[in-house]
KOLGU-4560 file (N, C-alpha, C; in nm, 3 decimals, padded with zeros to 5 digits):
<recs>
<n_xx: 00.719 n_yy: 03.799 n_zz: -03.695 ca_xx: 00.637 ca_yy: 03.907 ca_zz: -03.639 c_xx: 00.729 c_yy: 04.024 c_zz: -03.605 mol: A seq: 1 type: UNK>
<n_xx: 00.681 n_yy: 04.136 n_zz: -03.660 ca_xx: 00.751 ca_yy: 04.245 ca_zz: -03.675 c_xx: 00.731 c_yy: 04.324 c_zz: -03.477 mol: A seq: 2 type: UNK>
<n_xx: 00.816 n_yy: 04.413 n_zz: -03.462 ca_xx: 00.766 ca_yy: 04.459 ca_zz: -03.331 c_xx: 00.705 c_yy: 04.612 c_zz: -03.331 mol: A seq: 3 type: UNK>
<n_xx: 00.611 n_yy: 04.635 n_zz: -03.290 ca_xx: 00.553 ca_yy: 04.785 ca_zz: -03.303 c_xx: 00.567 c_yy: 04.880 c_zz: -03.214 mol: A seq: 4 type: UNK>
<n_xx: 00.622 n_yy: 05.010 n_zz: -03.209 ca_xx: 00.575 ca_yy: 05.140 ca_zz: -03.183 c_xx: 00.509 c_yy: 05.250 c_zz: -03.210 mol: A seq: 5 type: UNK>
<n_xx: 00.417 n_yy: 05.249 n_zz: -03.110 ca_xx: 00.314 ca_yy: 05.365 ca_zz: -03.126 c_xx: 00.366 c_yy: 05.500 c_zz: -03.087 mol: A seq: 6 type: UNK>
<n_xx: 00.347 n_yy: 05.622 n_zz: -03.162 ca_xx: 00.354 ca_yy: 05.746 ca_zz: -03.120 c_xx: 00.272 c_yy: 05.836 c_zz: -03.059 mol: A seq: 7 type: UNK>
<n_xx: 00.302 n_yy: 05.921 n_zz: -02.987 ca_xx: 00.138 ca_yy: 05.957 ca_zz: -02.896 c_xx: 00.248 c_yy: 06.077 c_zz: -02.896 mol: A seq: 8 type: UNK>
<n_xx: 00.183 n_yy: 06.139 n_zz: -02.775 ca_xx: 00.266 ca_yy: 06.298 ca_zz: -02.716 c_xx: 00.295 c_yy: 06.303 c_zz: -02.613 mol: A seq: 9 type: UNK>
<n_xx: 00.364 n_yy: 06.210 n_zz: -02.579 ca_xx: 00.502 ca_yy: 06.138 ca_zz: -02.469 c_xx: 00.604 c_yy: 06.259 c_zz: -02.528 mol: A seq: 10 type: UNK>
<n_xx: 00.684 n_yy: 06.295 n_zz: -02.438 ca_xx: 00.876 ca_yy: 06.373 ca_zz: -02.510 c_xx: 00.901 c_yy: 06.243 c_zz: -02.627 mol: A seq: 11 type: UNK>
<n_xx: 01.020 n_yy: 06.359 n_zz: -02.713 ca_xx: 01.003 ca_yy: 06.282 ca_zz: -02.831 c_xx: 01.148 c_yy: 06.104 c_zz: -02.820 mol: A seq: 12 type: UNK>
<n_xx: 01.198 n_yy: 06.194 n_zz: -02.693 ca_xx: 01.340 ca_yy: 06.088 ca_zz: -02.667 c_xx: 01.289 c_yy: 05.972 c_zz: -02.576 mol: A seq: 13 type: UNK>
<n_xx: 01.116 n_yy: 05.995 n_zz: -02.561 ca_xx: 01.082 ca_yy: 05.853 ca_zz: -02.480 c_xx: 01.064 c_yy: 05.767 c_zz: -02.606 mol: A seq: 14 type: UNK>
<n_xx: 01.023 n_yy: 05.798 n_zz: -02.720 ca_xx: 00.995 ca_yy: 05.711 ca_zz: -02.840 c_xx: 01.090 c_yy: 05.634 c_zz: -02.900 mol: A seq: 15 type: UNK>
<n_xx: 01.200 n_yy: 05.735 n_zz: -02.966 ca_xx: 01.322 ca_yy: 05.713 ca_zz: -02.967 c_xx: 01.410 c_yy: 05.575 c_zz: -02.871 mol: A seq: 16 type: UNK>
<n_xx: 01.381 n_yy: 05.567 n_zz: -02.717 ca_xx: 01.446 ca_yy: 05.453 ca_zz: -02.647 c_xx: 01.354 c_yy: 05.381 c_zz: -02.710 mol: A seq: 17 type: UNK>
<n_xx: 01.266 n_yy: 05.349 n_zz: -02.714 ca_xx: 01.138 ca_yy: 05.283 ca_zz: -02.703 c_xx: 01.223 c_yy: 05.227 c_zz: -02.895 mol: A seq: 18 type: UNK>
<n_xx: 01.188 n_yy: 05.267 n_zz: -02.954 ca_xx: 01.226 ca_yy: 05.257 ca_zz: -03.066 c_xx: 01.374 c_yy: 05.170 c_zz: -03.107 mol: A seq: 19 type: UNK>
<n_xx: 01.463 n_yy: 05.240 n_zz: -03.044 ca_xx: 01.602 ca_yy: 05.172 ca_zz: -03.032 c_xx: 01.593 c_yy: 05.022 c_zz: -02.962 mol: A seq: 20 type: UNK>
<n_xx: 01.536 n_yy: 05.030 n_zz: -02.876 ca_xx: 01.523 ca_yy: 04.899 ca_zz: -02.819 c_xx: 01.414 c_yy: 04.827 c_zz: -02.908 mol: A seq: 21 type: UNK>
<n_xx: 01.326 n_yy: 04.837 n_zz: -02.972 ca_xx: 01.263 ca_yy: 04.722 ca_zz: -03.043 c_xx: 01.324 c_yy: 04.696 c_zz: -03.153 mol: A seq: 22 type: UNK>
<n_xx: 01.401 n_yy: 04.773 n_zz: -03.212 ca_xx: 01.488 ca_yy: 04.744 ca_zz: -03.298 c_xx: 01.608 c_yy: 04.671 c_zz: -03.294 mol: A seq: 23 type: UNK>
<n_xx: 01.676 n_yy: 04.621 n_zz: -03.159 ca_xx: 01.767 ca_yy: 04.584 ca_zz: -03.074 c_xx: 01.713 c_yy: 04.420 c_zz: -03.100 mol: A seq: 24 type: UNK>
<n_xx: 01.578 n_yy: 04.441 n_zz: -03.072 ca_xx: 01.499 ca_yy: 04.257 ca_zz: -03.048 c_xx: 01.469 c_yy: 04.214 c_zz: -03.162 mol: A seq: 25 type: UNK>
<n_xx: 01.391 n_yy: 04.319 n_zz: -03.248 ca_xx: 01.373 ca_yy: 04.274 ca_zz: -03.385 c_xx: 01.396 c_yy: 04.358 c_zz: -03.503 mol: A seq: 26 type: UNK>
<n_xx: 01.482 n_yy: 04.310 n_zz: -03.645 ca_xx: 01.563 ca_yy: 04.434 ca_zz: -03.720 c_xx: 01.435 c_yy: 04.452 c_zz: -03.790 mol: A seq: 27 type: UNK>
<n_xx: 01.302 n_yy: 04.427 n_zz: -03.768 ca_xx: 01.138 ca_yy: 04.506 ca_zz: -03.857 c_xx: 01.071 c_yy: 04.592 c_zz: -03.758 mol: A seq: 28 type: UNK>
<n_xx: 01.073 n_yy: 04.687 n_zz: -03.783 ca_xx: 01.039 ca_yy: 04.794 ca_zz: -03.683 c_xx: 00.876 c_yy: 04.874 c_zz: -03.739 mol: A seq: 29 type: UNK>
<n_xx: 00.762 n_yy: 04.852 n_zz: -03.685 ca_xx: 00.639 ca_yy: 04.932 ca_zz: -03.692 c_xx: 00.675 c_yy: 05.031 c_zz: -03.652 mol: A seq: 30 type: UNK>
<n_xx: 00.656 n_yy: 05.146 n_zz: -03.702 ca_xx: 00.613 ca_yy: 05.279 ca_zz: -03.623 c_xx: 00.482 c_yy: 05.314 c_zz: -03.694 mol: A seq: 31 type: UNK>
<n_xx: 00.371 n_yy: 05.350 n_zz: -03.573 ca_xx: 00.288 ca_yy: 05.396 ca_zz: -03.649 c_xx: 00.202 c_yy: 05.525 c_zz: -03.510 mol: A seq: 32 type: UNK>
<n_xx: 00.145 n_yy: 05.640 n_zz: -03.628 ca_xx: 00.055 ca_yy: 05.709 ca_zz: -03.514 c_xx: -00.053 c_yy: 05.760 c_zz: -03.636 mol: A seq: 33 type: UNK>
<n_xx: -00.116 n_yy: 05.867 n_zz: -03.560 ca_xx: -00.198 ca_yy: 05.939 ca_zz: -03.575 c_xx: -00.210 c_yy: 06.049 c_zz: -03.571 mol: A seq: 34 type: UNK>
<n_xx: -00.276 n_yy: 06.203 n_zz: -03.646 ca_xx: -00.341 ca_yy: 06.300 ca_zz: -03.614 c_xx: -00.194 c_yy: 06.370 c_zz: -03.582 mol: A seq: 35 type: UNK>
<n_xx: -00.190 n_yy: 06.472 n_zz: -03.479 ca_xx: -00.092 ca_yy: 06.553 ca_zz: -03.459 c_xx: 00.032 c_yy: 06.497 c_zz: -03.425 mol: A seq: 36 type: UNK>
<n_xx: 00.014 n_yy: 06.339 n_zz: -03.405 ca_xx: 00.179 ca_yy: 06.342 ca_zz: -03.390 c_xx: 00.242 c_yy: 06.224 c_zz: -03.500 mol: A seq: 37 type: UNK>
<n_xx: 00.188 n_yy: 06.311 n_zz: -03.601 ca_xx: 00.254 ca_yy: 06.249 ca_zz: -03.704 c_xx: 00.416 c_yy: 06.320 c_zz: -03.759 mol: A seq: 38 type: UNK>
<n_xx: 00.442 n_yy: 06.455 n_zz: -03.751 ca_xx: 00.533 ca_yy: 06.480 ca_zz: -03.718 c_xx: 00.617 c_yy: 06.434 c_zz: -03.638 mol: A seq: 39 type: UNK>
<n_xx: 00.585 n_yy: 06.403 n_zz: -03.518 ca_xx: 00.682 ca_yy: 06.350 ca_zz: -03.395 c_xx: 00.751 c_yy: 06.236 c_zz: -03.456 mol: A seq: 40 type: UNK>
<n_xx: 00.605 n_yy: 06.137 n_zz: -03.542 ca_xx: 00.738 ca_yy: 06.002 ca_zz: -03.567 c_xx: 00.833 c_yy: 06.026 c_zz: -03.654 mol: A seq: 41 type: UNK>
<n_xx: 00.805 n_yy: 06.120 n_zz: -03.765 ca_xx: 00.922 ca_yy: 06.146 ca_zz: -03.829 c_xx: 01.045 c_yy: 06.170 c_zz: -03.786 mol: A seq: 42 type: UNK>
<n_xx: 00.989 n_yy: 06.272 n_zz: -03.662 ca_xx: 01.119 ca_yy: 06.343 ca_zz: -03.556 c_xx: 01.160 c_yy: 06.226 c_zz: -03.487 mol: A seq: 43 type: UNK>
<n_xx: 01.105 n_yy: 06.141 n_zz: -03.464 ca_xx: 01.185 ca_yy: 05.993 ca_zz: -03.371 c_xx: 01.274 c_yy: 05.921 c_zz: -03.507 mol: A seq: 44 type: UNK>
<n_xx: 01.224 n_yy: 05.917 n_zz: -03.610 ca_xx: 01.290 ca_yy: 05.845 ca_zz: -03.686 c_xx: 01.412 c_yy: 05.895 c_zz: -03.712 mol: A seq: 45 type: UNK>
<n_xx: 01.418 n_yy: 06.017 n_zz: -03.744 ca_xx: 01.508 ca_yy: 06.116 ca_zz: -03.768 c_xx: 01.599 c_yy: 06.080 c_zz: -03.713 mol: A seq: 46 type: UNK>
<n_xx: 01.562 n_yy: 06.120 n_zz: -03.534 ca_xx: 01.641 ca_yy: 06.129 ca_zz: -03.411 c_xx: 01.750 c_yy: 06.013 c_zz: -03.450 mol: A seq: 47 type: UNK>
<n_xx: 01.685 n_yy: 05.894 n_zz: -03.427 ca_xx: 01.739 ca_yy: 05.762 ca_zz: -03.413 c_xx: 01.814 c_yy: 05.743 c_zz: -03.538 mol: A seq: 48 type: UNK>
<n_xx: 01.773 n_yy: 05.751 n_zz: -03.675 ca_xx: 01.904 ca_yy: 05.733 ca_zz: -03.801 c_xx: 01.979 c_yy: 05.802 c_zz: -03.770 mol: A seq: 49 type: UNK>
<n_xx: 02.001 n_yy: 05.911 n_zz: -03.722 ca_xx: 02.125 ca_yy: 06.049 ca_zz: -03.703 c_xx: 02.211 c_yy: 05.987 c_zz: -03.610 mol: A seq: 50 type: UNK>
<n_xx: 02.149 n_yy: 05.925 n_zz: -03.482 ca_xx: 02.243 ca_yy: 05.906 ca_zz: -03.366 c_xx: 02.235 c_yy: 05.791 c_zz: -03.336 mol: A seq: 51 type: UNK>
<n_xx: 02.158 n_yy: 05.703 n_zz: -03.340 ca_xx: 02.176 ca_yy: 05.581 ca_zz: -03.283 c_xx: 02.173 c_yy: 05.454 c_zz: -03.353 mol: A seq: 52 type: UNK>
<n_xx: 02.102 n_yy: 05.437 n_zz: -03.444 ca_xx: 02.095 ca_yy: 05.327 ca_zz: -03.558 c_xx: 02.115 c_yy: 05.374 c_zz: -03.666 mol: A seq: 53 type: UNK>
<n_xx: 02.243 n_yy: 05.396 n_zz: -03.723 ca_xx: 02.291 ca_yy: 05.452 ca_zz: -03.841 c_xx: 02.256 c_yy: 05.404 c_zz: -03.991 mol: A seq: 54 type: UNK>
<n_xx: 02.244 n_yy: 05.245 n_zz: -03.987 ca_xx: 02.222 ca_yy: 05.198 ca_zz: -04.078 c_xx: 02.063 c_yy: 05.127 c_zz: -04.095 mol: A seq: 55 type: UNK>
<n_xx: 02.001 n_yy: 05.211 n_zz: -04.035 ca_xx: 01.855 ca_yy: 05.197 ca_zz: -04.068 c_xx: 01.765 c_yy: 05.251 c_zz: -04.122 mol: A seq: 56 type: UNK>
<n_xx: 01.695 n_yy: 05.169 n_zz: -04.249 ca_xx: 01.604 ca_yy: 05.204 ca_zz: -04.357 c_xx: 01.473 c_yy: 05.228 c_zz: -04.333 mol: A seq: 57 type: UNK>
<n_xx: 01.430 n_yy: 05.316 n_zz: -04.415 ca_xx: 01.288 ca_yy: 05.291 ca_zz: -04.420 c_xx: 01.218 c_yy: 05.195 c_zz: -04.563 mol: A seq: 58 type: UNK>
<n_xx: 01.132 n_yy: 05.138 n_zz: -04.510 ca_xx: 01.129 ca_yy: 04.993 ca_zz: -04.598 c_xx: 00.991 c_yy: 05.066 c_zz: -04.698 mol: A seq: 59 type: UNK>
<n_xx: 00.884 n_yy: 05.094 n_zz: -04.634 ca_xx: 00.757 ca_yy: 05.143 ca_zz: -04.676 c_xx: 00.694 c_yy: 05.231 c_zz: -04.581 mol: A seq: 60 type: UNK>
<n_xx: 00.576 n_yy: 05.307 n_zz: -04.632 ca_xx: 00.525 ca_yy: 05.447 ca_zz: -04.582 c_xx: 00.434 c_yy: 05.431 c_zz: -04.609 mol: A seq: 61 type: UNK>
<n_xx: 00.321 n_yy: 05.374 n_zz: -04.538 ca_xx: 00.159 ca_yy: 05.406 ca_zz: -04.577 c_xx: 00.085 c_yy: 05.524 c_zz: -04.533 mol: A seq: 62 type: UNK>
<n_xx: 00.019 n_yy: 05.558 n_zz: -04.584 ca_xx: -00.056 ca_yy: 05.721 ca_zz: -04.525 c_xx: -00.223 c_yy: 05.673 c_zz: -04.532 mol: A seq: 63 type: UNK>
<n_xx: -00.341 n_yy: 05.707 n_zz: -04.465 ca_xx: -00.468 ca_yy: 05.673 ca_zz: -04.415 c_xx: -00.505 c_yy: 05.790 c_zz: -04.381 mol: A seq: 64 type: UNK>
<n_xx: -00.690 n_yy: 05.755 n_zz: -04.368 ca_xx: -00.728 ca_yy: 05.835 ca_zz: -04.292 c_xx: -00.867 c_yy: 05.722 c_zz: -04.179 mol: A seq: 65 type: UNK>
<n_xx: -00.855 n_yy: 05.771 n_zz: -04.072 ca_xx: -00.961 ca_yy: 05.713 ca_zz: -04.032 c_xx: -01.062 c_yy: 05.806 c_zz: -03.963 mol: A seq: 66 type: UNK>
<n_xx: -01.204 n_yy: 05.748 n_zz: -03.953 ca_xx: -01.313 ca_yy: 05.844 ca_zz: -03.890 c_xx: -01.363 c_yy: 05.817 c_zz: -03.790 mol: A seq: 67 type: UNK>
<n_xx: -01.331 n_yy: 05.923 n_zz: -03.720 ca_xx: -01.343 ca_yy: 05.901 ca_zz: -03.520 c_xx: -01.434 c_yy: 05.993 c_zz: -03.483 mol: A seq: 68 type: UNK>
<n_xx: -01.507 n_yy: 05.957 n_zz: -03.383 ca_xx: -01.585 ca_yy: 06.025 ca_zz: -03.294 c_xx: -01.728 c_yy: 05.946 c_zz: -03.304 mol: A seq: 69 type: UNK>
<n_xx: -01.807 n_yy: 06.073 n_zz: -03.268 ca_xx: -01.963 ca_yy: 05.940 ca_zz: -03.191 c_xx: -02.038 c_yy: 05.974 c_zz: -03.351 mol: A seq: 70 type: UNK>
<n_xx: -02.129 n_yy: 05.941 n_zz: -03.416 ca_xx: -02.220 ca_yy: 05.940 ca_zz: -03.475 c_xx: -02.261 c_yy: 06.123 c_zz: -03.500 mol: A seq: 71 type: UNK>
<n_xx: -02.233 n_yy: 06.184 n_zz: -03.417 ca_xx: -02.285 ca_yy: 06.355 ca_zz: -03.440 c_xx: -02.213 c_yy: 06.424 c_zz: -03.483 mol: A seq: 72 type: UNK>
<n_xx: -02.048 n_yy: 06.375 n_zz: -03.421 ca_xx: -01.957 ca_yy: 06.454 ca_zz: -03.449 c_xx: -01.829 c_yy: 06.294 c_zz: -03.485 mol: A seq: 73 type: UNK>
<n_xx: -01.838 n_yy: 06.320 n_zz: -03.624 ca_xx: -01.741 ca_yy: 06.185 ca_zz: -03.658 c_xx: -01.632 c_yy: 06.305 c_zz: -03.774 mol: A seq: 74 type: UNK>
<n_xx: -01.515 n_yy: 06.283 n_zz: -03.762 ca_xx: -01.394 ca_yy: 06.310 ca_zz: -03.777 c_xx: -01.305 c_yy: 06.287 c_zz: -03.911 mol: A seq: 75 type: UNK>
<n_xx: -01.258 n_yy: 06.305 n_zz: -03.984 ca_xx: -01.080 ca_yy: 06.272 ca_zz: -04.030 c_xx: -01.000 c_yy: 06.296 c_zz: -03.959 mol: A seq: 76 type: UNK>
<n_xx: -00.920 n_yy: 06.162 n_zz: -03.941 ca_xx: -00.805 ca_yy: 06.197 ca_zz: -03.882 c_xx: -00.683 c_yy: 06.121 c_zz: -03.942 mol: A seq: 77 type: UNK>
<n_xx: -00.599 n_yy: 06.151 n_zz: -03.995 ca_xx: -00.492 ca_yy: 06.125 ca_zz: -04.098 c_xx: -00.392 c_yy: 06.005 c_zz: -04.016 mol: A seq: 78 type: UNK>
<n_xx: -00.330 n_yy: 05.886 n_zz: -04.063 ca_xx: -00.268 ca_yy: 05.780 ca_zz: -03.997 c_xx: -00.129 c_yy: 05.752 c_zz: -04.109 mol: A seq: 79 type: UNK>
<n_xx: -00.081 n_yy: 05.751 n_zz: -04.010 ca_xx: 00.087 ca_yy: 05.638 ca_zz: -04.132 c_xx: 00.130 c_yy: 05.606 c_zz: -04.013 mol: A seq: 80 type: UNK>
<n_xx: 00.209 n_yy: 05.517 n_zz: -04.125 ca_xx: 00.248 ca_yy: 05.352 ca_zz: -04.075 c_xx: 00.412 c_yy: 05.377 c_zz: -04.161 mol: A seq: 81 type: UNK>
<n_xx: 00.484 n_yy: 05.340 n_zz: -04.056 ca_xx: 00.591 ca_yy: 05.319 ca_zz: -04.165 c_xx: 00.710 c_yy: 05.226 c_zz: -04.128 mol: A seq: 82 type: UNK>
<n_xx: 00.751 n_yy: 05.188 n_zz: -04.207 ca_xx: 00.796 ca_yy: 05.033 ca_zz: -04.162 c_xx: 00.978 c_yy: 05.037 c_zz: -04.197 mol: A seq: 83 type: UNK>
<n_xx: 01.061 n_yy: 05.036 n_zz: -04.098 ca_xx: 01.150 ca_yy: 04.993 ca_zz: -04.102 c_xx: 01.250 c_yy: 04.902 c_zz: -04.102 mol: A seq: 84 type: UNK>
<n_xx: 01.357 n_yy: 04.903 n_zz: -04.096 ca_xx: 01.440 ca_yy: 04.782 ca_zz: -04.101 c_xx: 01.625 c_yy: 04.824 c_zz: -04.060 mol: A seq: 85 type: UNK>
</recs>
């Protein structure tokens, strides 16, 4: 069982610890978000290959969309998943 992090719009160096440390417990790393902060995980991933886990891959990259909201007003909202190691 792989360990997961979610991205939200927390600062981007709370993800990053968050990140470093599940990677610390387990070398399969989830990252996954949604909608506007799909940039951010890139920027955490970034962060963390540059400075802190040097020798870490990205394994696979899924991209989605899912549809949110009530029945009147239902949505796209774009999802990836991307899986490290």
């Amino acid at each position: 069982m792989s360990e997961n992090v979610y991205i939200g719009s927390k600062p981007i160096l709370n993800y990053v610890v968050a990140l470093v440390a599940s990677l610390q417990k387990d070398p399969k790393v989830n990252v996954m978000t949604r909608g506007r902060a799909i940039s951010s995980a890139v920027d955490v991933i970034e962060v963390c290959k540059r400075s802190f886990v040097t020798d870490m891959c990205v394994v696979d990259i899924l991209i989605g969309t899912e549809r949110m909201g009530t029945e009147n007003d239902l949505r796209n909202v774009s999802t990836i998943h991307i899986k490290l190691s």
